[in-house]
C-alpha positions as a printed NumPy array, in Angstrom:
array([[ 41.938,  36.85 , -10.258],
       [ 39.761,  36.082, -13.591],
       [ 37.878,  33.2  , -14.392],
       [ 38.563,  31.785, -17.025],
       [ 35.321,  30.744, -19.716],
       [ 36.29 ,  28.322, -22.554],
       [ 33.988,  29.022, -25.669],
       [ 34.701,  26.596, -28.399],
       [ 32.223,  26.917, -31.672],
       [ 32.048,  23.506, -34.045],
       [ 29.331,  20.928, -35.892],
       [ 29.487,  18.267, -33.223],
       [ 28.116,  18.181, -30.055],
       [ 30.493,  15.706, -27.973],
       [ 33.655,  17.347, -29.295],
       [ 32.427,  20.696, -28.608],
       [ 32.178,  19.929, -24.884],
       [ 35.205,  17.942, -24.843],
       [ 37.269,  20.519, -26.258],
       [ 35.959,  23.286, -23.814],
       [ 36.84 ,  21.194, -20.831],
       [ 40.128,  20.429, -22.141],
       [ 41.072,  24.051, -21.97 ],
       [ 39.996,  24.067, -18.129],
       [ 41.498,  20.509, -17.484],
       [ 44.658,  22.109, -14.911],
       [ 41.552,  24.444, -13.181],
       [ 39.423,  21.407, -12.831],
       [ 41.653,  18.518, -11.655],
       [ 42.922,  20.805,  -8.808],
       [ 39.103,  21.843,  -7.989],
       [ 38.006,  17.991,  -7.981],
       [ 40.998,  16.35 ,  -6.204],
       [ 40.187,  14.901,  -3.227],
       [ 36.173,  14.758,  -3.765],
       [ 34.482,  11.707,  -3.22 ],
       [ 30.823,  12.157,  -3.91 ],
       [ 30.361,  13.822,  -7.793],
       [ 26.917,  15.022,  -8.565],
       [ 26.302,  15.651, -12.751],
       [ 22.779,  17.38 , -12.565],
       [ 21.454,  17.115, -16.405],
       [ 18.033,  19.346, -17.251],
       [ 15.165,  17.573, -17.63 ],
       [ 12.142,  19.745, -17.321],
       [ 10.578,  17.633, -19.985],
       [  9.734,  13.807, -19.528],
       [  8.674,  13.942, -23.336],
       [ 10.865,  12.368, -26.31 ],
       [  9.189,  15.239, -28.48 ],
       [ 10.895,  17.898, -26.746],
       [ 13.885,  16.458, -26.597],
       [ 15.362,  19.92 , -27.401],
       [ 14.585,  21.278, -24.246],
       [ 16.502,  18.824, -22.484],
       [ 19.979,  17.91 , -21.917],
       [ 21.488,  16.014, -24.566],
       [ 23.215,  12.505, -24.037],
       [ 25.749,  13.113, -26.372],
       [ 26.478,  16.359, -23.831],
       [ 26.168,  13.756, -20.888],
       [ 28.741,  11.353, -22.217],
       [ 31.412,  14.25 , -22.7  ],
       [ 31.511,  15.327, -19.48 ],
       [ 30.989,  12.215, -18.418],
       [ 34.002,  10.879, -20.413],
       [ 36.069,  13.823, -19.191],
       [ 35.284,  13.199, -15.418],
       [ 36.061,   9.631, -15.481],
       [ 39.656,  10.88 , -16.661],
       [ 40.622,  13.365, -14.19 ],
       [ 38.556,  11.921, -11.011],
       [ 39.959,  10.225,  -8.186],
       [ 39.554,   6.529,  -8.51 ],
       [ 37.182,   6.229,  -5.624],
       [ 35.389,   8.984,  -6.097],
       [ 31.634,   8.29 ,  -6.56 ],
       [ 29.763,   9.652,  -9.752],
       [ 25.568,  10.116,  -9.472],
       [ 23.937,  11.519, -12.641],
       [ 21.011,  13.012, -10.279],
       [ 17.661,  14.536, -11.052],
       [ 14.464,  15.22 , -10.727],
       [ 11.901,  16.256, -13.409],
       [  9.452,  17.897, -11.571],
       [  6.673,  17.53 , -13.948],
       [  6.462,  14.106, -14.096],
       [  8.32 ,  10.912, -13.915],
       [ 12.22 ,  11.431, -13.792],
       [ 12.689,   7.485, -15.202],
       [ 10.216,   8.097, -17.846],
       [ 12.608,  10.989, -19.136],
       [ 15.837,   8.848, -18.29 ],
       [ 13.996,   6.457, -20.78 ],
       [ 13.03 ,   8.862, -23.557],
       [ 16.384,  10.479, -23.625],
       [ 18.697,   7.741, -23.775],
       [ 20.156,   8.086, -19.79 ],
       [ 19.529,   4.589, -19.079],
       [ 22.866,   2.662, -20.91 ],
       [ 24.869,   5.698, -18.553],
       [ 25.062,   2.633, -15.86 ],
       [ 26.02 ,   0.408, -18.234],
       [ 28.743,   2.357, -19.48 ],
       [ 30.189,   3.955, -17.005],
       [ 30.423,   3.128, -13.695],
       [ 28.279,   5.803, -12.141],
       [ 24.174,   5.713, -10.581],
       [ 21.711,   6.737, -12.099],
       [ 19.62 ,   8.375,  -9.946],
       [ 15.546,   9.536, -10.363],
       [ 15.582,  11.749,  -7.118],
       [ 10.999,  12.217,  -7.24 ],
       [ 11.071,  10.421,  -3.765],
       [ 14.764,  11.029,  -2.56 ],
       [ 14.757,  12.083,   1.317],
       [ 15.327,  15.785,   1.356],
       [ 16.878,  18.298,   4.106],
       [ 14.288,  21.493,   4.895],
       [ 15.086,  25.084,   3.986],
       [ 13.69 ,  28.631,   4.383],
       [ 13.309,  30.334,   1.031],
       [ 12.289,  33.351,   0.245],
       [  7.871,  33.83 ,   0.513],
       [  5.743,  36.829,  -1.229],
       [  6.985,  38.554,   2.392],
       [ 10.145,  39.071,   1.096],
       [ 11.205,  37.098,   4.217],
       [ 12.557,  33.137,   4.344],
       [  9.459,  31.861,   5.938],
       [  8.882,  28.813,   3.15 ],
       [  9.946,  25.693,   4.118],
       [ 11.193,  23.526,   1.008],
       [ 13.648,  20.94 ,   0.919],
       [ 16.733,  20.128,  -0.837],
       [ 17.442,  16.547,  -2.076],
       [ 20.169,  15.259,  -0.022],
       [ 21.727,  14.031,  -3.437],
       [ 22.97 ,  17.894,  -3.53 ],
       [ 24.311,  18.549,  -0.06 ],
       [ 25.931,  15.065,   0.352],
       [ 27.779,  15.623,  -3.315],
       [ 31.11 ,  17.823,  -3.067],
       [ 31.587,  18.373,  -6.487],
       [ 28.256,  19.316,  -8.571],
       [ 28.356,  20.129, -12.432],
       [ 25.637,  21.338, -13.958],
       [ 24.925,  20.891, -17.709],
       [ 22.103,  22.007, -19.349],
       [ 20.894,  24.034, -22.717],
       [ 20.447,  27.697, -22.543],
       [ 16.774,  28.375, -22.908],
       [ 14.542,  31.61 , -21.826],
       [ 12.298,  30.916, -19.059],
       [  8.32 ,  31.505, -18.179],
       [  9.731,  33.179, -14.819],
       [ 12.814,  34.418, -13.795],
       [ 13.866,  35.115, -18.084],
       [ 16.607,  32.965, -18.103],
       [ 17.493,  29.019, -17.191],
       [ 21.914,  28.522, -17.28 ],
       [ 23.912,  26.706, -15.147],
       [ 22.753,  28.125, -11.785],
       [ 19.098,  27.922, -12.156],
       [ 19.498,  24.247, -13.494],
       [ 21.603,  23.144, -10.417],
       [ 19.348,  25.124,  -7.381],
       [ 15.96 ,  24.677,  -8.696],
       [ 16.283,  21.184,  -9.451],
       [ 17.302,  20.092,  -5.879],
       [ 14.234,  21.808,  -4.644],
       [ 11.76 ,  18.406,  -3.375],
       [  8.396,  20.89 ,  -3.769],
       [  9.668,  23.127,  -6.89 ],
       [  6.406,  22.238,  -8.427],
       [  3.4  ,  21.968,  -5.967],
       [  0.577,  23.245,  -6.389],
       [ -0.561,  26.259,  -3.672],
       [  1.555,  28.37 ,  -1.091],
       [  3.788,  25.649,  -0.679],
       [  5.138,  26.119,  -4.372],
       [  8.627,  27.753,  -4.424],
       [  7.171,  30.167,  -7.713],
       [  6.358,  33.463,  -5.272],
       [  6.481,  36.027,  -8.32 ],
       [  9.775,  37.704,  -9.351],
       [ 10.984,  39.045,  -6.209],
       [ 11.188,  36.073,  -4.007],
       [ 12.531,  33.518,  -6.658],
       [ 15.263,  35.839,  -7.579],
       [ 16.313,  35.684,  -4.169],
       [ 15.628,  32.136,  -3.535],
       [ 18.366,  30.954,  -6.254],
       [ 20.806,  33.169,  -5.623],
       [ 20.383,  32.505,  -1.655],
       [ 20.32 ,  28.91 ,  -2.926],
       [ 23.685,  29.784,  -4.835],
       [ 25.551,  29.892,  -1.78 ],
       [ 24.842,  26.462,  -0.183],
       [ 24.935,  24.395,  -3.553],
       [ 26.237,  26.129,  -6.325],
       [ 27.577,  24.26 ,  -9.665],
       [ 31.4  ,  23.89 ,  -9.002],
       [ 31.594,  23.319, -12.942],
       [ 29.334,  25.262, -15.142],
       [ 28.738,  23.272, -19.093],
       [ 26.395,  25.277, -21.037],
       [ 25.219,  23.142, -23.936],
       [ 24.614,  25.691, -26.647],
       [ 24.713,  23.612, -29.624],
       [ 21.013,  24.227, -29.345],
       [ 19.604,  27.058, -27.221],
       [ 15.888,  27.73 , -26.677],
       [ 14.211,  31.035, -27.152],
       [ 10.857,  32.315, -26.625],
       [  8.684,  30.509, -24.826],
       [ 10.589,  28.516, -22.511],
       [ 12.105,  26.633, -20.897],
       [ 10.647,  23.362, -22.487],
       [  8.007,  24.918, -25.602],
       [ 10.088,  27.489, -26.981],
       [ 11.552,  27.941, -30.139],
       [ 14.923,  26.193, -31.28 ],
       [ 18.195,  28.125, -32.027],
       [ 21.193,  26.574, -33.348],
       [ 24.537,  28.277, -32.164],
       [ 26.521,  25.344, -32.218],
       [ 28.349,  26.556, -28.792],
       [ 29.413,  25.441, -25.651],
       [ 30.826,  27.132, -22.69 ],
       [ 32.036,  25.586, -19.801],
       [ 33.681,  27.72 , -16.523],
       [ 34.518,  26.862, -12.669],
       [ 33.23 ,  29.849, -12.216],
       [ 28.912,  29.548, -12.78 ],
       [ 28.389,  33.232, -12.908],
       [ 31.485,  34.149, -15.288],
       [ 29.576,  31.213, -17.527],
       [ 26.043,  32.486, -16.969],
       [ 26.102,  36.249, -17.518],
       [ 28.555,  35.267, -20.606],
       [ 25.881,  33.495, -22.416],
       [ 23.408,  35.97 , -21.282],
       [ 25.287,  38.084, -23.313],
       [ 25.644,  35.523, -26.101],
       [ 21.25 ,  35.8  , -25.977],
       [ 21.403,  39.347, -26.5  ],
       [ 20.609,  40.212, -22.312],
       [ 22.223,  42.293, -19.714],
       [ 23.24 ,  39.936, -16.715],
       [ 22.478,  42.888, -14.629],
       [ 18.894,  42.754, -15.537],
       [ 18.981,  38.617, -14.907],
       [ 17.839,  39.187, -10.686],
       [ 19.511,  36.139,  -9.754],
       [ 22.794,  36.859, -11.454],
       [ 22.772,  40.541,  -9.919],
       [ 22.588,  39.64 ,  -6.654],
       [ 25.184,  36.495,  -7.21 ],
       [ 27.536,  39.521,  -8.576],
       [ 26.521,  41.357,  -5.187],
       [ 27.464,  38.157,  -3.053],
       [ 30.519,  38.326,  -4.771],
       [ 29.914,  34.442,  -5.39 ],
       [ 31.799,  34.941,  -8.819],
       [ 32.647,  37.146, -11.573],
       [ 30.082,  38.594, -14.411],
       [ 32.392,  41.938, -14.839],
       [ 33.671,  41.492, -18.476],
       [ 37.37 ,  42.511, -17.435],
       [ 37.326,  40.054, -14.58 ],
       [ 36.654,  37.138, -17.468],
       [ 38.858,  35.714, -19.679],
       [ 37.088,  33.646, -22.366],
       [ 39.37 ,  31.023, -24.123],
       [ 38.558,  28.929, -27.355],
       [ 38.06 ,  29.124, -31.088],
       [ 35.695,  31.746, -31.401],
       [ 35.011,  35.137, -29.729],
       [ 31.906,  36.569, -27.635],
       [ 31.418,  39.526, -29.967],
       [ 31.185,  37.082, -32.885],
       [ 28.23 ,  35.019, -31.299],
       [ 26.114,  37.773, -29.96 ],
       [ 22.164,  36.75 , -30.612],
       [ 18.82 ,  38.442, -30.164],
       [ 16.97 ,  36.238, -28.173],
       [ 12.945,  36.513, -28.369],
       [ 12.242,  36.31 , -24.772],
       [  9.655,  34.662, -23.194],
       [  5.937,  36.675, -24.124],
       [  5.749,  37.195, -20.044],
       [  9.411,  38.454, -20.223],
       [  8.275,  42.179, -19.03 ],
       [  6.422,  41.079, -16.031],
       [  9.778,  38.734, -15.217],
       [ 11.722,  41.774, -14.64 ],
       [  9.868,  43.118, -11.735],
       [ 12.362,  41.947,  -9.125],
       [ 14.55 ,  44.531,  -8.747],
       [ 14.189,  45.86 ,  -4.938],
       [ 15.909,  48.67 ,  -3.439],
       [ 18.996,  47.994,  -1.378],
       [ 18.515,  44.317,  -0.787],
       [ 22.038,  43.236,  -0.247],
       [ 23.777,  44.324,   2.999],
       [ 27.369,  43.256,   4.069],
       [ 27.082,  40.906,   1.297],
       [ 24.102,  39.116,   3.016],
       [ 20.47 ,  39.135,   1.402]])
C-alpha cells in the first residue's frame, strides 16, 4: 500500500501546515482514535531567541496543535514535550513563545531536563548495544507522538527530519560529556536511531519547511526559504522525500537506509504518493551540507541487517 505525503507550497506558515494535514485528515483520525496520551515533540536544539530559525516555529506549533484538538478524542491527553539538551528547555519555551500553549489550549507543557527516564542499550563504538541511555518516559507512556520540526543539515549523521527529531530528543544523556554520550561516530548513531525507530517512532511526521537550514547545522547554519511543508503517517515516506527536496539520496542518509531495511516505512518513490499544490520535481534544492558532511557518511557497514533485525 503507499503512503501518502501531502506537500502544499504557500507564503504563510500556519496555513501551510493546516492545509497539509487536511489532506491526511481520514488517515489520521483513524490512526489517533482511541489514543489517550498525545506527545507533540517540537525541535529545540537552541535555547537562544537569536536562532530562532533553527527551532520549531510557534506558528507551526499552533497548526498542528489546532488540527489535533479537532480530530482527538475528548479525553485524550495532549503534552507538548521536550528537552533541549544544551541548556534550559523553559528558557527556550520562553524565547520562542511556547509558554501561552497552556493558556490556549488545554494541553502541558512539559520541560522534560529532569523527567524520570526508562534505560536502553544503544549502539557503542563496538558496534554492539552495550550503552546504557535512557528514554524519557514522556515518549514510551505517549501512544500517539508527532514530530514537527524544520529540515536542517546536521554536524553528524547529515540530516535532522522527523525521525531524528523524535528519537534523539527522548534520549535523557544525548548530550554528556565522555563515553556515556550517545555521539559514537557515524556507525553507531546510525544504528542507534533507526534501532530507536522501532520502539518510538513519530506516528505523524510535519516537516516545517517554510524555512530549512543548510550548512552548518542543525542550529548555526545558513537559512533557506522554501516555503514548504510536508506532513505523512508514514516518517520515512516524509523523511527521504525532503531529503530529496535538499538535493540528497535517502539511501546515503544511514538511518533512513536501514529504516527502509526494517521495512519500518516506505522511501521507494513508487511506493509514495505525494498530494498537494506543488510537485517534488518542482522543489528540488542543492543543499550545502554540513563542512564535516564527508566524514558523516562513513557509516555504511557491510551486511548489517539480518531477518530484518540490526
Amino acid at each position: 500500500m503507499k503512503s501518502i505525503v501531502s506537500l502544499i507550497k504557500g507564503n504563510n506558515r500556519y496555513d501551510n501546515i493546516k492545509r497539509s494535514l487536511a489532506i491526511l485528515e481520514s488517515e489520521i483520525k483513524t490512526k489517533i482514535q482511541g489514543k489517550k496520551k498525545i506527545l507533540v515533540k517540537p525541535n529545540c536544539v537552541a535555547i537562544r531567541a537569536d536562532r530562532a530559525e533553527a527551532v520549531t516555529h510557534i506558528d507551526a506549533l499552533r497548526a498542528v496543535l489546532d488540527f489535533i484538538f479537532a480530530i482527538k478524542d475528548k479525553e485524550a491527553r495532549v503534552i507538548v514535550g521536550e528537552d533541549s539538551g544544551v541548556g534550559d528547555t523553559a528558557e527556550a519555551f520562553k524565547n520562542f513563545g511556547y509558554l501561552d500553549l497552556p493558556r490556549q489550549y488545554d494541553l502541558e507543557l512539559r520541560a522534560l531536563d529532569n523527567d524520570e527516564g526508562a534505560a536502553i542499550k544503544v549502539y557503542s563504538k563496538s558496534l554492539k548495544r552495550d550503552l546504557t541511555q535512557h528514554i524519557f518516559r514522556a515518549f514510551l507512556d505517549s501512544d500517539f507522538r508527532i514530530a514537527v520540526g524544520p529540515p536542517k543539515t546536521h554536524d553528524a549523521v547529515i540530516l535532522t527530519l522527523s525521525l531524528k527529531n523524535m528519537v534523539i530528543g527522548a534520549l535523557k544523556e544525548k548530550y554528556k560529556t565522555g563515553s556515556r554520550n550517545f555521539h559514537q561516530g557515524p556507525k553507531a548513531l546510525h544504528l542507534t536511531i533507526a534501532y530507536l525507530a522501532k520502539i518510538i517512532p513519530p506516528n505523524l511526521a510535519v516537516i516545517d519547511g517554510f524555512h530549512a537550514m543548510e550548512g552548518n547545522g542543525p542550529s548555526a547554519g545558513n537559512i533557506v526559504p522554501l516555503h514548504l511543508v510536508l506532513a505523512s503517517c508514514d516518517f520515512l515516506a516524509a523523511d527521504s522525500i525532503m531529503a530529496r527536496i535538499m538535493g540528497f539520496n535517502p539511501k546515503d542518509i544511514g538511518y533512513l537506509y536501514y529504516c527502509d531495511k526494517l521495512k519500518l516505512g516506505n522511501m521507494d518513490l513508487a511506493q509514495i504518493k505525494i498530494k498537494g499544490n506543488t510537485s517534488l520535481k518542482d522543489n528540488i534544492h542543492k543543499f550545502k551540507p554540513h563542512l564535516t558532511y564527508f566524514l558523516q557518511k562513513r557509516w555504511k557497514i557491510n551486511n548489517r541487517i539480518r531477518n530484518n533485525e540490526l
